[in-house]
C-alpha positions as CSV (number, residue, x, y, z in Angstrom):
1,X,226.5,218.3,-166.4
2,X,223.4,219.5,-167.8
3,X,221.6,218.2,-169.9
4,X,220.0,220.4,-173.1
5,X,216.8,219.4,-175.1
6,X,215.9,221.2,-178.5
7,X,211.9,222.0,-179.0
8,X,210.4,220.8,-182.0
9,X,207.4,221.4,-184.2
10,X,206.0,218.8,-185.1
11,X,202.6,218.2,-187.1
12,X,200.2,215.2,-186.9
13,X,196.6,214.3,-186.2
14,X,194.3,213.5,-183.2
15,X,194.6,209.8,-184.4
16,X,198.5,209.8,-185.0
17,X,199.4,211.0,-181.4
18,X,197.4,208.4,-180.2
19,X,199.5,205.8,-181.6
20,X,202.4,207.5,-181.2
21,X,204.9,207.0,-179.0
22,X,207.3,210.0,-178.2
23,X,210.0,210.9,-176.0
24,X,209.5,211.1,-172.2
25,X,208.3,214.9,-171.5
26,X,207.2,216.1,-174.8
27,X,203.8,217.7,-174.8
28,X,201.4,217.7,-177.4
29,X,198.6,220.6,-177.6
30,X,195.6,220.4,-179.7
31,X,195.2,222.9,-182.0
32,X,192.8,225.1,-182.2
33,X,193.8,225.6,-179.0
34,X,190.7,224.3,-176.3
35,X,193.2,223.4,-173.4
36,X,193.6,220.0,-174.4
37,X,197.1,219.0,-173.7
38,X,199.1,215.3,-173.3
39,X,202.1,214.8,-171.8
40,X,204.9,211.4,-173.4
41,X,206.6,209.1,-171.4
42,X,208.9,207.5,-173.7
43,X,207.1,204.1,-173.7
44,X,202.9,204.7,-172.9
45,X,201.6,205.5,-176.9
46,X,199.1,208.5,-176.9
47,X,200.7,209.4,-173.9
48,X,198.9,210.8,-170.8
49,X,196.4,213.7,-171.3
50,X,196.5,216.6,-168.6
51,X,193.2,217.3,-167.2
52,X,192.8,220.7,-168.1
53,X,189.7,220.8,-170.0
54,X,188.7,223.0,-172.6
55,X,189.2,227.1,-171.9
56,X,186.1,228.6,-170.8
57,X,185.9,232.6,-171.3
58,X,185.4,235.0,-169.8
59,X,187.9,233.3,-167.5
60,X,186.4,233.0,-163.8
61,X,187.9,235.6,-161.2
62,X,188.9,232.0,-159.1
63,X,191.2,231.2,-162.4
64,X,192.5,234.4,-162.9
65,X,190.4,236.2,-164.6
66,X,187.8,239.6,-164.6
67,X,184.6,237.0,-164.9
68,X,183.4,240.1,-167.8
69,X,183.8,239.5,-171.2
70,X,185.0,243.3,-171.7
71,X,185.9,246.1,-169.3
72,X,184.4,249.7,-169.1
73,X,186.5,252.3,-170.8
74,X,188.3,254.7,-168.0
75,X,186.6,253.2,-165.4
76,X,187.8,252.4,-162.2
77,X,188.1,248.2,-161.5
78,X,186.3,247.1,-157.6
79,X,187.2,243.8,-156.4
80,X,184.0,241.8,-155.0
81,X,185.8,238.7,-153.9
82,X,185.4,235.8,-156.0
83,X,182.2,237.7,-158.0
84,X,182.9,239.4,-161.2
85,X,185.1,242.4,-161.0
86,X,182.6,245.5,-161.1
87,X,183.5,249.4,-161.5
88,X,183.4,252.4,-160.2
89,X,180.7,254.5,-162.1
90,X,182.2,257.2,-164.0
91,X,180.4,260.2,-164.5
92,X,180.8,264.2,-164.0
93,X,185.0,265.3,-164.5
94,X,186.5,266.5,-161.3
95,X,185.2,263.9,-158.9
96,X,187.5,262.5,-156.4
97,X,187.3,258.9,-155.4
98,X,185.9,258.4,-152.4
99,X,186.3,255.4,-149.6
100,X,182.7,254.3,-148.5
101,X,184.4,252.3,-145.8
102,X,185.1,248.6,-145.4
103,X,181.5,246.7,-146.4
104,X,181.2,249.6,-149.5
105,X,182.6,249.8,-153.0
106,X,184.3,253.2,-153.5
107,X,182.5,255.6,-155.5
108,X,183.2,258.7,-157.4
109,X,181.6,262.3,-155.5
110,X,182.3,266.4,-155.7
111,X,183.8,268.1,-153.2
112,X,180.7,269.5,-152.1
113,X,180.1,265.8,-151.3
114,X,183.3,264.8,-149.5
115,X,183.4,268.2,-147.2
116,X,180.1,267.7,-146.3
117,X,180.9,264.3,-145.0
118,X,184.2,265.4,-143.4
119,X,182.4,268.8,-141.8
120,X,179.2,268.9,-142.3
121,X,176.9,270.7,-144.5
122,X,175.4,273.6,-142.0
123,X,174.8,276.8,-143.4
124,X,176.8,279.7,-142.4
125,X,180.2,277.4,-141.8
126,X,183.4,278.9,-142.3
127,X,186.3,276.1,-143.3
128,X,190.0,277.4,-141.7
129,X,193.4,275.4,-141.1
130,X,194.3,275.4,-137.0
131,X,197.8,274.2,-136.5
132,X,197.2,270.4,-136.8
133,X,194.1,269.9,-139.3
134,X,191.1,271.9,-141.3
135,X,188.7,273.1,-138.8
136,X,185.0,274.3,-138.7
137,X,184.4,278.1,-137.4
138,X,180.2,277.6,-136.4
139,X,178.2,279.9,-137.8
140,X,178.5,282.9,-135.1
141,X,175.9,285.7,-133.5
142,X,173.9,287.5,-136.1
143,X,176.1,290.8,-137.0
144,X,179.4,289.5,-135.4
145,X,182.4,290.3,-138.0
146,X,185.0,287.7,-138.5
147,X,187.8,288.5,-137.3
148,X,191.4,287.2,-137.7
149,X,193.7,287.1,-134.3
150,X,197.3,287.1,-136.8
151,X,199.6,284.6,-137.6
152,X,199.8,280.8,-136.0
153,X,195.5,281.7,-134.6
154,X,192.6,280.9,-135.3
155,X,190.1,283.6,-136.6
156,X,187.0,284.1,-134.7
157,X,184.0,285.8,-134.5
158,X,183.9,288.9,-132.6
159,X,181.4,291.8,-131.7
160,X,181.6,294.9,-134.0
161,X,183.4,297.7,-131.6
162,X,180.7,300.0,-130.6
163,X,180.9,303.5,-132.5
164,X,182.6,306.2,-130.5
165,X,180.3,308.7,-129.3
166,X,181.2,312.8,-130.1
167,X,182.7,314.9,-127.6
168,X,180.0,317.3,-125.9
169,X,180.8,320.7,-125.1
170,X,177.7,322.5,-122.8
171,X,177.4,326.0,-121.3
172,X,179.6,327.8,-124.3
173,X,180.1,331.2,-124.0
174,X,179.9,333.3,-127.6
175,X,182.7,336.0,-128.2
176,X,184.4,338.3,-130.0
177,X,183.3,340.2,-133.1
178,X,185.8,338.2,-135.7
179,X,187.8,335.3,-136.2
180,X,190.4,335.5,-133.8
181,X,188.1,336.9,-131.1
182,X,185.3,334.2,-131.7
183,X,185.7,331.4,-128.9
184,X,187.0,328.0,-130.2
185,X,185.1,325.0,-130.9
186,X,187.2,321.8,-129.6
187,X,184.3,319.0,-129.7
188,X,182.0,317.6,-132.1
189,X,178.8,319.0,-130.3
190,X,178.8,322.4,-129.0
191,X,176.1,324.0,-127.1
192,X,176.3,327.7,-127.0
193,X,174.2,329.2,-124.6
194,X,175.6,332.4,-123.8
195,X,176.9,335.8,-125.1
196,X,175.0,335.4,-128.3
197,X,173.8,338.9,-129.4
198,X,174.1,338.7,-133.1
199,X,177.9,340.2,-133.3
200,X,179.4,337.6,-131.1
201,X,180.8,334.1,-132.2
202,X,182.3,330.9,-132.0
203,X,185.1,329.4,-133.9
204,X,185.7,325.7,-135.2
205,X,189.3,324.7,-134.6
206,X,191.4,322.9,-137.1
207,X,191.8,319.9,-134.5
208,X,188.4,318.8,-135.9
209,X,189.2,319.2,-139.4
210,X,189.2,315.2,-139.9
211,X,188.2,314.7,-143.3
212,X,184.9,312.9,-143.2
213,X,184.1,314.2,-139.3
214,X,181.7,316.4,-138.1
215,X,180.8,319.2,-135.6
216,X,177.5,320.2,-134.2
217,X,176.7,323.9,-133.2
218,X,174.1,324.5,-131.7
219,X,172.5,328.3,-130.9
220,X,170.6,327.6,-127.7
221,X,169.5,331.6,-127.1
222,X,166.0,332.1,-128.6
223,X,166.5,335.7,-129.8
224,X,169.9,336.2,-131.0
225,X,171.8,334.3,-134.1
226,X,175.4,333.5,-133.6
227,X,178.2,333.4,-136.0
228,X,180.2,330.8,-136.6
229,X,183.8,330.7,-138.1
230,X,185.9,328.2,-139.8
231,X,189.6,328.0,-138.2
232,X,192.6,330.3,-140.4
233,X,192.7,329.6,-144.0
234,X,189.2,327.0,-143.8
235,X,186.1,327.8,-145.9
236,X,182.7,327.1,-145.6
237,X,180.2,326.4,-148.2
238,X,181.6,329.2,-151.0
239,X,181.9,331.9,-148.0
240,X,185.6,332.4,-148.6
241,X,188.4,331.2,-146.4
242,X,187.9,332.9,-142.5
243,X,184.1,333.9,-143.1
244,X,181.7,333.2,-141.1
245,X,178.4,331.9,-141.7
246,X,175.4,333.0,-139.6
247,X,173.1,330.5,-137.3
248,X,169.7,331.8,-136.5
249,X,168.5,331.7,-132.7
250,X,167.1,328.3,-131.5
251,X,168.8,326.4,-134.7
252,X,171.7,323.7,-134.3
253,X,174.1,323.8,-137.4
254,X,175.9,320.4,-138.5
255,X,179.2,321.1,-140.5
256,X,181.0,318.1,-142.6
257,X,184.6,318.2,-143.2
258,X,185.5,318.3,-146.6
259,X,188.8,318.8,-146.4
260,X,191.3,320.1,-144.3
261,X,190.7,323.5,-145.7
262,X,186.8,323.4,-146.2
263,X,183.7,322.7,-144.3
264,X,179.9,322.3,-145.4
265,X,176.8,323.2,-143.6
266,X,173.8,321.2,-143.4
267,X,171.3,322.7,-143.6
């Protein structure tokens, strides 16, 4: 059966616990409070002081303690073994603490910071996720395009695709005296060297008529002009649809497409 012991207050002087003698484990503590505490055993007056000394602040990391009398506001507490506790500076918002390893404190840094540690800072570098982890794409050949390969690859850089070179058309033969007699144009260059006697002509067909494209004609007879027509229901310049516009001898023509219905001449 237990037994049950009631806590009391009791008030007296340095002197007066000295001659006292109290109850077996009753504790006396000198007030103001310095750590200086005795401990009764029923029959020893004064009883038996515990050696704990007066309280020393800041209290030691060893006892417990931070070793600082006060702590930075928002900062960041760093363990340095039995040293005073420091902190992790605080400075700029939107820093991310960083680990500077095992023999380093952590410190606050940017972003900038921690990807050029994780990748590298090289100019030119192109950060993309691969399947497993973020990945560097080096800096590729000067005029090289990025270029993505679809879903679950990695992009890549990749030669620009060469520009496709116009369809040539040599040894044309002008005819006709109007539209539907004229001979038709099927390529973007055209070299008409023959039949061209100022009535006869050539036609641009409405397979070419890709909006932004072009067509070269070119009057290779040194005498004669040629005329050249637009395809049925196709304008050029302000001629009116199906008229033709005239090319003078030894002159190549370029045409623009408009539209699908109208063609300008340069020059």
């Amino acid at each position: 059966m237990s037994t049950q012991q009631r806590v009391r207050r009791i008030r007296g002087t340095s002197g007066q616990n000295a001659a006292a003698t109290l109850p077996e484990a009753v504790f006396v503590v000198k007030t103001p409070i310095d750590g200086t505490v005795w401990v009764h055993d029923g029959s020893t007056a004064g009883g038996f002081p515990v050696g704990l000394g007066a309280i020393a602040t800041p209290v030691t990391v060893p006892n417990g303690g931070t070793s600082l009398p006060t702590l930075t506001a928002h900062a960041v507490l760093l363990g340095e073994g039995t040293s005073a506790v420091a902190f992790a500076t605080v400075g700029t918002a939107n820093r991310v603490l960083a680990d500077n390893g095992a023999s380093a404190d952590p410190s606050f840094k940017t972003i900038t910071a921690l990807l050029d540690a994780a990748f590298g800072n090289a100019q030119g570098d192109i950060l993309y996720r691969d399947a497993a982890a973020w990945m560097v794409l080096a800096p590729g050949t000067s005029g090289y395009l990025l270029q993505t390969q679809g879903a679950s690859a990695n992009p890549q850089w990749a030669a620009p695709a060469a520009a496709a070179a116009d369809s040539v058309t040599t040894g044309i033969t002008a005819a006709g005296t109007n539209q539907s007699g004229a001979t038709a144009l099927t390529t973007q260059q055209n070299y008409v060297n023959t039949g061209v006697n100022g009535t006869h002509g050539v036609r641009i067909a409405s397979s070419l008529m890709t909006v932004g494209g072009h067509v070269f004609v070119s009057n290779e007879d040194a005498s004669n002009s040629l005329l050249v027509y637009p395809d049925t229901g196709i304008a050029i310049n302000s001629l009116g649809s199906n008229n033709a516009i005239t090319v003078p001898a030894d002159t190549t023509a370029q045409f623009i497409v408009k539209s699908s219905t109208a063609l300008r001449s340069v020059p």
